[in-house]
BATIGU-197673 format. One line per field, with one value per residue (C-alpha): residue in one letter; residue number from 0; z negated, x, y. Coordinates in nm, 2 decimals. Layout:
REM BATIGU-197673
residuo	c(A	...)
num	c(NUM	...)
c3	c(Z	...)
c1	c(X	...)
c2	c(Y	...)
REM end
This chain:
REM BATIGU-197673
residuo	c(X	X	X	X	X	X	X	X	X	X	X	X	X	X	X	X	X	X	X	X	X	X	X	X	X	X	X	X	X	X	X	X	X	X	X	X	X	X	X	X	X	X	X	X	X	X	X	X	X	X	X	X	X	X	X	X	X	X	X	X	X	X	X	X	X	X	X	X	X	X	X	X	X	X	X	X	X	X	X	X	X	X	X	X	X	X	X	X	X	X	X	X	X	X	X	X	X	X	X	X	X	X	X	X	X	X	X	X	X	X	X	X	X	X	X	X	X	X	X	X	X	X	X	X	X	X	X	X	X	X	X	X	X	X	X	X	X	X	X	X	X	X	X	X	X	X	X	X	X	X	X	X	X	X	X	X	X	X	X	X	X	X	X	X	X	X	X	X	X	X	X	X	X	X	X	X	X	X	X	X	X	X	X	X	X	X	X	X	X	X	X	X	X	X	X	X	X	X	X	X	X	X	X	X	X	X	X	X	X	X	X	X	X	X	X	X	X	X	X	X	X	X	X	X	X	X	X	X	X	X	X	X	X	X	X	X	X	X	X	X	X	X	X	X	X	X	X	X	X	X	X	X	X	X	X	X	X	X	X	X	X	X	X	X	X	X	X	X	X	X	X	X	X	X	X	X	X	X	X	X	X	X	X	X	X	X	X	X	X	X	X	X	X	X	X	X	X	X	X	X	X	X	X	X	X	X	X	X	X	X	X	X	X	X	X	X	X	X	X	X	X	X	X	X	X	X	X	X	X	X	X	X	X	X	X	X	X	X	X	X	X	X	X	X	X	X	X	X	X	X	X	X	X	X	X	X	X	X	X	X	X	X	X	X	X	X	X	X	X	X	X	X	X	X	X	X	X	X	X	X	X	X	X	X	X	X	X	X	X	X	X	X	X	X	X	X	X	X	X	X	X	X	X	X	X	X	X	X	X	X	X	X	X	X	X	X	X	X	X	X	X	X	X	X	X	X	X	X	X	X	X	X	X	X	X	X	X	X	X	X	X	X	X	X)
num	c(0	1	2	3	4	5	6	7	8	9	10	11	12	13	14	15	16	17	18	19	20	21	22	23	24	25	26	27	28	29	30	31	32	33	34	35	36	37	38	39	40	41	42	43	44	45	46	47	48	49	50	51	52	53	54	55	56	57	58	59	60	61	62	63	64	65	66	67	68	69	70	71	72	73	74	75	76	77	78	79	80	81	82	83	84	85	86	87	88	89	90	91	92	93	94	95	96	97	98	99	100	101	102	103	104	105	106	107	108	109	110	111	112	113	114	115	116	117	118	119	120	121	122	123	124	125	126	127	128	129	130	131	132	133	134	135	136	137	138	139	140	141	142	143	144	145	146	147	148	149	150	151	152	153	154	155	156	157	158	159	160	161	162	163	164	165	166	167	168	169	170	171	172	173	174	175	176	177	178	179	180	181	182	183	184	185	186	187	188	189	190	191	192	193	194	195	196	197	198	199	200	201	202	203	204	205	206	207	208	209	210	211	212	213	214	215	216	217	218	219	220	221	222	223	224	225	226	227	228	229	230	231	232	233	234	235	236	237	238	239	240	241	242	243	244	245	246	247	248	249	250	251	252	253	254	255	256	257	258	259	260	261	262	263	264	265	266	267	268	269	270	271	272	273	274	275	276	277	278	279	280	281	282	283	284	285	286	287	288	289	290	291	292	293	294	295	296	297	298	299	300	301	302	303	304	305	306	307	308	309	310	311	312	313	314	315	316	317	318	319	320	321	322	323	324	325	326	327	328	329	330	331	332	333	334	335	336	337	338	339	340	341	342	343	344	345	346	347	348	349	350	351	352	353	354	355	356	357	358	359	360	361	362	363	364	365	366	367	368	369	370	371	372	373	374	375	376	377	378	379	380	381	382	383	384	385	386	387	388	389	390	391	392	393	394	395	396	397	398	399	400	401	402	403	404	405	406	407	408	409	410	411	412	413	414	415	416	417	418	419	420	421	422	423	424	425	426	427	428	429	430	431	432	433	434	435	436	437	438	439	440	441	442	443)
c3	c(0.00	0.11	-0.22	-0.17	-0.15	-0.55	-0.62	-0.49	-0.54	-0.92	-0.94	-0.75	-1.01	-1.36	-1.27	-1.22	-1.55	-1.73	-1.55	-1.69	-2.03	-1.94	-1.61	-1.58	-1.46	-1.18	-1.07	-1.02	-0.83	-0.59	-0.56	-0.50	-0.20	-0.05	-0.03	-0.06	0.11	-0.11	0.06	0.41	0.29	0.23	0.51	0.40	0.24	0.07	0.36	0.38	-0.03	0.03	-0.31	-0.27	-0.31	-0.60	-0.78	-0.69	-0.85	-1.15	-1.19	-1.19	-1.37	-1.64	-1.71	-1.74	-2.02	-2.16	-2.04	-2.15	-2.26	-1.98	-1.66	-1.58	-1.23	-1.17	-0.88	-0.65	-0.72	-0.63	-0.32	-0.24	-0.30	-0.09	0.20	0.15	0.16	0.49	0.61	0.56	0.78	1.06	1.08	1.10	1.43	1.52	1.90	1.86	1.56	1.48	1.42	1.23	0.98	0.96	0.91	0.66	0.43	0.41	0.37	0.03	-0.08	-0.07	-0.25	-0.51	-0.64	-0.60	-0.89	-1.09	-1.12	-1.22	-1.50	-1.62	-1.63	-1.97	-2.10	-1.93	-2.05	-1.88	-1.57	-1.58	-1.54	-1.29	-1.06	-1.14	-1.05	-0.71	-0.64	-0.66	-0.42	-0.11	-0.21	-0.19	0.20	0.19	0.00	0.31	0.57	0.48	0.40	0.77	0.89	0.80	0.86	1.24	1.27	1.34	1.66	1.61	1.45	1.12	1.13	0.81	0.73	0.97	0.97	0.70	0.70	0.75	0.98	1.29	1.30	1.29	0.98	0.81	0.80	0.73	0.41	0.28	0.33	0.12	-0.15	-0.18	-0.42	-0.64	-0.64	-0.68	-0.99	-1.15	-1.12	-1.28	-1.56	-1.59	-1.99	-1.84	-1.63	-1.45	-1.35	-1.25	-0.99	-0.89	-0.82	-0.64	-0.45	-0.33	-0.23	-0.01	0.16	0.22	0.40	0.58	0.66	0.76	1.01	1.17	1.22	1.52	1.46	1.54	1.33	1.06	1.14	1.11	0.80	0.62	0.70	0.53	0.24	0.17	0.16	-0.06	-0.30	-0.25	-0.36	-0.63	-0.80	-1.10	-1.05	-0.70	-0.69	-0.74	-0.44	-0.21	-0.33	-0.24	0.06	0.17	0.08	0.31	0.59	0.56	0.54	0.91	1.06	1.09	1.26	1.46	1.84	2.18	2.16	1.83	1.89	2.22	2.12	1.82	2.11	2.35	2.04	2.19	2.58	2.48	2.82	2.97	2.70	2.79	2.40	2.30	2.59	2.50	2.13	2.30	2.55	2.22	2.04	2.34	2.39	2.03	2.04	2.37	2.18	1.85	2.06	2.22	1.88	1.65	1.32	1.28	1.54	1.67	1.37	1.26	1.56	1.85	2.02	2.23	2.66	2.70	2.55	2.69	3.07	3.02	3.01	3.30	3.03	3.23	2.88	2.52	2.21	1.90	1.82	1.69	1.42	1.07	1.17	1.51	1.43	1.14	1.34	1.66	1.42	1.15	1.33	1.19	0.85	0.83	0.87	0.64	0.30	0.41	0.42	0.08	-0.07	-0.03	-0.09	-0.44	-0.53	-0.48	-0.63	-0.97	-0.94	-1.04	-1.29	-1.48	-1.47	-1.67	-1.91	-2.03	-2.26	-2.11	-1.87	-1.75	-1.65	-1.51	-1.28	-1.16	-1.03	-0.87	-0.71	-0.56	-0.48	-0.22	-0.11	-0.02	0.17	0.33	0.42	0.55	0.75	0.85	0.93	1.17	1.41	1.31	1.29	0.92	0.75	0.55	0.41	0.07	-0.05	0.01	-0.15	-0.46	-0.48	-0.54	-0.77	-0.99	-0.99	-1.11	-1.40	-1.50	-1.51	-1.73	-1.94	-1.94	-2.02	-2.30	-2.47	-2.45	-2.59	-2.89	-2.95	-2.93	-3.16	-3.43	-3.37	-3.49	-3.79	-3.92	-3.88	-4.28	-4.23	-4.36	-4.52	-4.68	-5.09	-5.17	-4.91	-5.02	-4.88	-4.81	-4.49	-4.64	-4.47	-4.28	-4.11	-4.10	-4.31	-4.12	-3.99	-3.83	-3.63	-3.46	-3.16	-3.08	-3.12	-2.79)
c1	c(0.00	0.12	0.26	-0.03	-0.26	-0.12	-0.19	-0.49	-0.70	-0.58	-0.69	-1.04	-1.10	-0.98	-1.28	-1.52	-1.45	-1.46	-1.77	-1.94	-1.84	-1.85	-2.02	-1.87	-1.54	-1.74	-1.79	-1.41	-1.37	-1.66	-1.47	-1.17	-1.29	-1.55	-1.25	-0.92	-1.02	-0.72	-0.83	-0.74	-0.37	-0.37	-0.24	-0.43	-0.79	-0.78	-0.90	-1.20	-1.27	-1.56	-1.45	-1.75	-1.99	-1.81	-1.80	-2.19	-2.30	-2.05	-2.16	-2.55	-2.53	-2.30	-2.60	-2.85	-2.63	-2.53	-2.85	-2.81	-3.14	-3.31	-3.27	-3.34	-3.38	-3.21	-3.35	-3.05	-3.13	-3.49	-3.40	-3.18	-3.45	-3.69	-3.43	-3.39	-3.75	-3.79	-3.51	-3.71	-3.95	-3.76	-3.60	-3.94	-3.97	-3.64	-3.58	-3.28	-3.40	-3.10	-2.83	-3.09	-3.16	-2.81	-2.68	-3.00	-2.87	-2.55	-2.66	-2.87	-2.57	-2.42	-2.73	-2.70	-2.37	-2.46	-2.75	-2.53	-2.25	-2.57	-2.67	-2.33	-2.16	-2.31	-2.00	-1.76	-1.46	-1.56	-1.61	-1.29	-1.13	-1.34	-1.27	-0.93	-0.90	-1.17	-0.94	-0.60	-0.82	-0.81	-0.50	-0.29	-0.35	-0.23	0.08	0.11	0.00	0.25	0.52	0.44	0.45	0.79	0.95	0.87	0.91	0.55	0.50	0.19	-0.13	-0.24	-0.51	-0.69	-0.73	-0.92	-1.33	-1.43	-1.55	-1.21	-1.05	-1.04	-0.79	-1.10	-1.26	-0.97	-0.88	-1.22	-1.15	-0.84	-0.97	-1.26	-0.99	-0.74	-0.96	-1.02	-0.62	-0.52	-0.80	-0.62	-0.28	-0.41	-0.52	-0.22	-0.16	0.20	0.48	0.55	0.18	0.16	0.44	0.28	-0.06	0.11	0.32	0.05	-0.13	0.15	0.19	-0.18	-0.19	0.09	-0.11	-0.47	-0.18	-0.01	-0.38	-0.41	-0.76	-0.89	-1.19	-0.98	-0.71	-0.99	-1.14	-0.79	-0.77	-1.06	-1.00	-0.66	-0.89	-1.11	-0.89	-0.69	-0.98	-1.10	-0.77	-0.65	-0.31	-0.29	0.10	0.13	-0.12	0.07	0.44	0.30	0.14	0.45	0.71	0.46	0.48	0.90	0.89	0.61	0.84	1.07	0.83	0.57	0.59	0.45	0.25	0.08	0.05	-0.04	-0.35	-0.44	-0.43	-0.69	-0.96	-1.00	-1.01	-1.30	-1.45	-1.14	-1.11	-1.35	-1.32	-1.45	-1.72	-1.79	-1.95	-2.12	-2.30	-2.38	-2.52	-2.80	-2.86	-2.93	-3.12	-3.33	-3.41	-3.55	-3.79	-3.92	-3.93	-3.94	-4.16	-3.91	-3.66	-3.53	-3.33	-3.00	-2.75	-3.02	-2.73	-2.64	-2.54	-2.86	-3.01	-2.71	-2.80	-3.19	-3.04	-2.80	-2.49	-2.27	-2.09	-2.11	-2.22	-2.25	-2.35	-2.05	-2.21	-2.39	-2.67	-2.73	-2.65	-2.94	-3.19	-3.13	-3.23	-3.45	-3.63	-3.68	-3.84	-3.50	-3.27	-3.44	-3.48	-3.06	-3.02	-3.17	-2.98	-2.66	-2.85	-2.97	-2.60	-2.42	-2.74	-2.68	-2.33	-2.39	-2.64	-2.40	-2.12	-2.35	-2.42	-2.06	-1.86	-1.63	-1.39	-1.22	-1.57	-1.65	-1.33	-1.43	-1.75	-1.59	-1.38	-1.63	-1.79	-1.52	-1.54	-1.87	-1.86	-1.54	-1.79	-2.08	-1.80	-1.59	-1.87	-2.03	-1.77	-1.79	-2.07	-2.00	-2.39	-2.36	-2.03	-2.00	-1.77	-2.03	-2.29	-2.07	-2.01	-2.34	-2.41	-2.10	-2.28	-2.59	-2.44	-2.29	-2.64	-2.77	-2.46	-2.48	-2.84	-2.86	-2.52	-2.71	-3.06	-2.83	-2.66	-2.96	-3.07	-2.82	-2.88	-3.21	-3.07	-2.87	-3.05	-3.25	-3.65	-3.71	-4.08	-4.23	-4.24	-4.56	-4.59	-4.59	-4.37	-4.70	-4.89	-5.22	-5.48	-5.27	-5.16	-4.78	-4.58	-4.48	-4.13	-3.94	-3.54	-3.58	-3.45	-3.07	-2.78	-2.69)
c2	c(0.00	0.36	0.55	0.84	0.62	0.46	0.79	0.89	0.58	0.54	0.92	0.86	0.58	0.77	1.01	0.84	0.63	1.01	1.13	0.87	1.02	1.37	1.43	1.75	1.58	1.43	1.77	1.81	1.49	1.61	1.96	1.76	1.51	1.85	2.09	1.97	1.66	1.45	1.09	1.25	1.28	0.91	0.66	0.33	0.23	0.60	0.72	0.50	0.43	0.70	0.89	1.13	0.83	0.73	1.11	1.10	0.79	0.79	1.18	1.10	0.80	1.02	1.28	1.01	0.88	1.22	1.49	1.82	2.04	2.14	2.29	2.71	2.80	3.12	3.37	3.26	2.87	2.91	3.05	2.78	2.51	2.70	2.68	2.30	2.26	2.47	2.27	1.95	2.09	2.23	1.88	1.70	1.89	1.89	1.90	1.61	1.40	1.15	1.46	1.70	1.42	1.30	1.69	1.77	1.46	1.58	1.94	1.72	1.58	1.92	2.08	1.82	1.93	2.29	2.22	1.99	2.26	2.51	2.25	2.11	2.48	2.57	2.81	3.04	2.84	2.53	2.80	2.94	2.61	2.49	2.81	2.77	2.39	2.46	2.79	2.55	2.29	2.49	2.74	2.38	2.42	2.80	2.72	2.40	2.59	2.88	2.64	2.50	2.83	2.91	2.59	2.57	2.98	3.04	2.87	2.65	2.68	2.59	2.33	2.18	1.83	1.61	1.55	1.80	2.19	2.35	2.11	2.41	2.66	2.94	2.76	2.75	3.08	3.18	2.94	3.09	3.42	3.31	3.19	3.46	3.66	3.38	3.36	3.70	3.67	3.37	3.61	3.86	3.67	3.41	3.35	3.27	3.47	3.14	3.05	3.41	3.41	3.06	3.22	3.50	3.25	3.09	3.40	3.50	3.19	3.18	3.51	3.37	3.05	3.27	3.45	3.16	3.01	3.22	3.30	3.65	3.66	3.55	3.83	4.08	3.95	3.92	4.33	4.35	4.09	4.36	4.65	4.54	4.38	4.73	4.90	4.66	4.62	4.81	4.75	4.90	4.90	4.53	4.50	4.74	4.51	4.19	4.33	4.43	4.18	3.95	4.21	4.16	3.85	3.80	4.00	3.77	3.52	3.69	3.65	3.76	3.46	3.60	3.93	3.91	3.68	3.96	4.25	4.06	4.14	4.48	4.34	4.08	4.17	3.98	3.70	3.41	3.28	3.60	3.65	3.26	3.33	3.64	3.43	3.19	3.46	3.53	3.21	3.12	3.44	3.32	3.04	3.15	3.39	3.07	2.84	3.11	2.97	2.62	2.67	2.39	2.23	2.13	2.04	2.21	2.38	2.10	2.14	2.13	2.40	2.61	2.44	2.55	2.94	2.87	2.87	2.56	2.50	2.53	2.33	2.57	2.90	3.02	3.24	3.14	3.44	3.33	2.93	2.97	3.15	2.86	2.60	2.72	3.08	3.41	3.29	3.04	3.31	3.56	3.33	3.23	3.64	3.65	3.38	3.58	3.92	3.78	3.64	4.01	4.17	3.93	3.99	4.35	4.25	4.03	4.32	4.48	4.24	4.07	4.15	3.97	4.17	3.86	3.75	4.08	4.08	3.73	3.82	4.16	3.86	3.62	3.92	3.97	3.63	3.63	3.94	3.73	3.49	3.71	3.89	3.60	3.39	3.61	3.44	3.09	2.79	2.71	2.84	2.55	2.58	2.40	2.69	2.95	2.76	2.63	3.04	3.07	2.83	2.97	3.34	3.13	2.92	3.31	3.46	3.19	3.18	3.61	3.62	3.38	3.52	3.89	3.77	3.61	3.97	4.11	3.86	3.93	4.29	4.29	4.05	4.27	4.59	4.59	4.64	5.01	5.05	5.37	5.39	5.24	5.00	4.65	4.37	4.15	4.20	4.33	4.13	3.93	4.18	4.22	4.46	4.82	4.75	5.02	4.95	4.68	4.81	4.68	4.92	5.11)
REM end
């Protein structure tokens, strides 16, 4: 047996052994097979084991043993549910059948996980370290794409592991440009000098990975992942060094080859890539006029779609807006709008509502990486990206965490705030009635 594979399978099996004693850790060994995709590094039978279905089963069968007290929908949450409902329907009309079902029960498996982190995520310590361990998951294919980069001088794309979400150049940029917040977040808030140049090391090398993927949408949204985090930072002079020991160091490296393919984003007219996703957009948009209550489900942007509006080629939309409204019509696309509308909404909320400023510099984070997304994504089939989604279900757990921490303060306000009654006024409620209480407002 290949030596990864010793390591990985032994790995695969000490989780699922602890999620059936503490689920939660069933949640990392999802995390671990949905974005780092470990088992795809192996050579032998970890490639095949099917560790997901292992993490599922152990994980379920390890809250049935140990259930925790109830389950609160949050706004976000609900939202979520109602999309996988409407799914369900737009797949029972689905114009090709066999790939909308096989797509919507993977979309399910993804949805499971997404209300599992919401339920087993009951504290923000056990968040922390789950950001942090989800954050190191897909920053270990920065730190290998940049290594990559380097080694070879820059002169072949970065490409993610094979058969999951971020196995294209375009989706794997998208990815680490989704991730590099969460990283810088994680240096800020090292407890350590050494784990704080580590996070920063892998920062860098991811910027130099989202560069060396080639990927124009993913150059544009890194531009706008360093403004932001420009902005957003309160040590703006650590952001402007790091930024520009990574600009030394692509110097070095970056080619015709590169920068010719970054100055054909203003020439679009004469790229056919670029004119490619435009003539995508209108078709997908063609489309939804004609189907536009169900659209036409998942996987409906097949050559034949494209051959009914006299495109020759093309099989995807090449845009979560326009790949949701193809499948699922208007009403689709606007309850998927208002899933990410409600999460940076409750971001704001919770900001408000910690005491916490670690928390509250998290959420600034995934903030960022959202709008990554919404930005990033406008490029890119990935509308069901299980990143996005697990984003979401983080800012939920943080709202239910948030909002029962600030009902207890305001609890033990109103505790130790003494009742005040006028002289005269007896202690018993006079026919029971209770007694005149004044202060029970919480401190401001």
């Amino acid at each position: 047996m290949p030596l990864r594979d010793l390591v990985i399978i032994p790995l695969f099996f000490c989780l699922a052994v602890l999620a059936l004693q503490r689920p939660i850790y069933g949640l990392y060994g999802w995390y671990l097979v949905s974005f780092m995709n470990i088992h795809r590094l192996g050579w032998g039978y970890a490639r095949t084991m099917q560790p997901a279905l292992l993490m599922a089963v152990t994980t379920l069968v390890g809250v049935m043993l140990h259930p925790k007290p109830g389950f609160k929908l949050t706004r976000e949450s609900s939202l979520v549910l109602v999309f996988w409902v409407f799914t369900l329907l737009t797949t029972l009309f689905a114009a090709y059948p066999a790939a909308a079902w096989q797509t919507w029960i993977n979309f399910s498996k993804t949805l499971l996980f997404f209300f599992l982190t919401i339920y087993l995520i009951d504290n923000y310590d056990e968040l922390k370290r789950l950001v942090m361990a989800t954050t190191f998951f897909l920053g270990f294919y920065g730190i290998k794409g940049g290594i990559f980069s380097l080694v070879t001088g820059g002169r072949h794309r970065v490409y993610g592991p094979e058969e999951s979400f971020i196995a294209d150049n375009n989706e794997m940029a998208l990815a680490l440009n989704m991730t590099l917040p969460m990283i810088w977040w994680l240096a800020q808030n090292a407890k350590s000098f050494r784990a704080k140049q580590g996070w920063i090391a892998m920062f860098g090398l991811s910027v130099i990975a989202i560069i060396f993927t080639f990927s124009r949408g993913g150059f544009l949204t890194l531009i706008l992942i360093a403004l932001l985090l420009f902005k957003n930072s309160r040590k703006k002079f650590l952001v402007i060094s790091v930024a520009g020991v990574i600009l030394l160091v692509l110097s070095f490296y970056i080619g015709e080859h590169w920068t010719g393919r970054m100055e054909s984003i203003g020439e679009y007219q004469q790229e056919s890539s670029a004119m490619s996703r435009i003539t995508a957009w209108g078709v997908a948009w063609n489309f939804a006029l004609e189907h536009p209550l169900f659209g036409g489900g998942f996987k409906v942007m097949s050559p034949e779609i494209y051959w009914r509006y006299g495109v020759q080629s093309g099989i995807v939309s090449h845009s979560i807006y326009f790949g949701t409204l193809a499948e699922h019509g208007f009403l689709g696309l606007v309850i998927y709008l208002l899933i990410y509308g409600s999460t940076l909404s409750s971001i704001s909320r919770i900001r408000k509502m910690t005491s916490d400023a670690n928390v509250a510099d998290l959420l600034r984070m995934i903030k960022l990486s959202l709008w990554a997304f919404l930005f990033g994504g406008a490029f890119y089939e990935m509308q069901y990206f299980d990143y996005a989604l697990y984003l979401v279900s983080v800012v939920s757990a943080m709202r239910i965490i948030a909002e029962k921490e600030f009902l207890a303060m305001r609890r033990s306000q109103r505790e130790a705030i003494p009742a005040w009654r006028p002289a005269g006024i007896s202690s018993r409620p006079a026919f029971g009635r209770p007694p005149y209480v004044v202060g029970t407002k919480p401190l401001r």
